[in-house]
N, C-alpha and C positions, 0 to 999 in steps of 0.2 A: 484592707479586706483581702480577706486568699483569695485565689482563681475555687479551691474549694468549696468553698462558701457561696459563692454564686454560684458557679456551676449544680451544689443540689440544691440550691432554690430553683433554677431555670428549668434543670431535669422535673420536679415535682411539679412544679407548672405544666410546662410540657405532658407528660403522661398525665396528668387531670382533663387536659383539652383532649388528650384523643382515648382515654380510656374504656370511650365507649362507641370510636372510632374504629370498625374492624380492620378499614380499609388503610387507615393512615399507620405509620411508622415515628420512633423515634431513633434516631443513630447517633450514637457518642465517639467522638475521633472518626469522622467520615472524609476517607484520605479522596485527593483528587489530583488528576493530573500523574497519574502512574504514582503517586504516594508523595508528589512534590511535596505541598502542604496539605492537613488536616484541618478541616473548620470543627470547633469545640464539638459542636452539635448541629445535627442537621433533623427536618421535620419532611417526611412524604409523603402528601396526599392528592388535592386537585395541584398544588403547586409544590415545588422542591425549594425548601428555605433551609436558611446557614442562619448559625446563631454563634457568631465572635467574641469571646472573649479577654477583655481585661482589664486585669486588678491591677492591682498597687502596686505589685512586686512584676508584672510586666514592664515591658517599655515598649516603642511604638515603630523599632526598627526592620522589624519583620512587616510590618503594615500594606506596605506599597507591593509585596512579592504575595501576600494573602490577599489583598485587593484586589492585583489585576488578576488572578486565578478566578476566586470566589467570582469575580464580576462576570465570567466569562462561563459560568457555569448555572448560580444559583437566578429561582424567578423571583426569590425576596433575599436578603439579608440584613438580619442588624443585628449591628455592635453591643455588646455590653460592657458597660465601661464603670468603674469604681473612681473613687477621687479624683485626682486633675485631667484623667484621661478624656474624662467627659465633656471636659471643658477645649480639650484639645483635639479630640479626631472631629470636631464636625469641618473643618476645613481640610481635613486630610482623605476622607471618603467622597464618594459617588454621592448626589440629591437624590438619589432615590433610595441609597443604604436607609434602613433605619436606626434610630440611638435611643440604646434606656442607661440612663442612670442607675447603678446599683448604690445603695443607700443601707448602712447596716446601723438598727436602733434596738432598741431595748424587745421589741417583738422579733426581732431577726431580721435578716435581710426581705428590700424592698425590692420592686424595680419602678423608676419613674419613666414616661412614654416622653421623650425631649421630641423624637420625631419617628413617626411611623412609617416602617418601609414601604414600596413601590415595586409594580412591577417591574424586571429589571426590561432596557429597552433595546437590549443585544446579545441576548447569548449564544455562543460561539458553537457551532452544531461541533465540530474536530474538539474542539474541549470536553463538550456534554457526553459526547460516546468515549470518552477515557475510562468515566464514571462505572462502562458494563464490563464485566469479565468478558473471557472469550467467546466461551459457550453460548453469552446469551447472545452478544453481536450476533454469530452460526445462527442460531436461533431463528433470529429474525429476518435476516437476509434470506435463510431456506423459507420462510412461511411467506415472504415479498418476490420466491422466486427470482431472486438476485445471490442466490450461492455458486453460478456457475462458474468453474475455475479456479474457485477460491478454498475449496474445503480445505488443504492443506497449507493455504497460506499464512503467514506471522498473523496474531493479532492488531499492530499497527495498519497492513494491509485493512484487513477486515474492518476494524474501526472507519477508515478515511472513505471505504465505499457505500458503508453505511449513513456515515454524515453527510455522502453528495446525493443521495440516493433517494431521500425520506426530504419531504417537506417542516420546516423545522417546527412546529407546533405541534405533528404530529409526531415525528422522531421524538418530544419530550416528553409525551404521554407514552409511548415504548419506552423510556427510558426508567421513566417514574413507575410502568408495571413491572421490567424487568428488578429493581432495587425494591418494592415492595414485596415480588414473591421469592425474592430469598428466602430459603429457608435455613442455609448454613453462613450468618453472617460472622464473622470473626467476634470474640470474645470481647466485647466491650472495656474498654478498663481505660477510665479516667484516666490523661495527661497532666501530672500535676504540680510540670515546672513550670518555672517562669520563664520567659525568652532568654533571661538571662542564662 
């Protein structure tokens, strides 16, 4: 099965659950970590979830470098995984990732629920503000009254005073507002090699 193939079943799922959602988002190639790696899809609303990808024509060497980023960032994540992969990342992820089986029959692609994800039970506040552009870190630092001295600083600046600054449940409800009121988010456009 292609990463294609699942991916617009996942996406058509996806937009059915928040279709009439104004407040939630969906994102396809949602890069983090300054553009380290990209998780398939990502979903915004009370929580920040990653949705993983792979197919057949993947393999599973990138895993450990998308793991510990994604872990350090998303409040759920799960794998979708096609043929043997399914049978082989549950001992390669976090117990709190979740895992569906993608399954392609004669109606088209399924997904089965092997294990449902969990909140994650660490994420890294210096990770999670990679996620804002400049502006919106400025942003928010000016409206917390924490921009002094900083307006012409780097962005990595601005990031790390923001992370020690905000308590982190609320730093990811700013973070989750800033990424839902984008309103110029990069053109989406499906990744659609394999690791290989």
């Amino acid at each position: 099965m292609r990463d294609i193939d699942i991916r617009s079943k996942l996406r058509d799922q996806l937009d059915t659950i928040y279709l009439d959602d104004k407040d939630g988002r969906v994102i396809e190639e949602f890069g983090l970590c300054n553009g380290t790696v990209r998780i398939d899809l990502a979903t915004i609303d009370g929580t920040l979830n990653g949705y993983e990808i792979k197919s057949d024509k993947d393999t599973l060497r990138r895993l450990p470098l998308q793991q510990e980023i994604y872990s350090q960032v998303f409040d759920k994540i799960t794998i979708i995984a096609s043929g043997h992969h399914s049978n082989n990342i549950i001992n390669k992820i976090p117990n709190w990732w979740g895992i569906w089986r993608a399954i392609k029959d004669m109606k088209g692609v399924r997904f089965v629920v092997i294990r449902s994800p969990e909140l994650n039970p660490d994420v890294a506040p210096h990770s999670l503000v990679q996620c804002l552009w400049r502006d919106e870190v400025l942003h928010i630092l000016k409206e917390r009254g924490l921009a002094k001295g900083l307006l012409g600083k780097p962005r990595d600046i601005l990031r790390k005073k923001l992370a020690i600054s905000i308590p982190l449940e609320e730093l990811k409800e700013l973070v989750r507002q800033a990424l839902k009121s984008r309103d110029n988010w990069r053109l989406d456009v499906p990744q659609l090699s394999s690791d290989d």
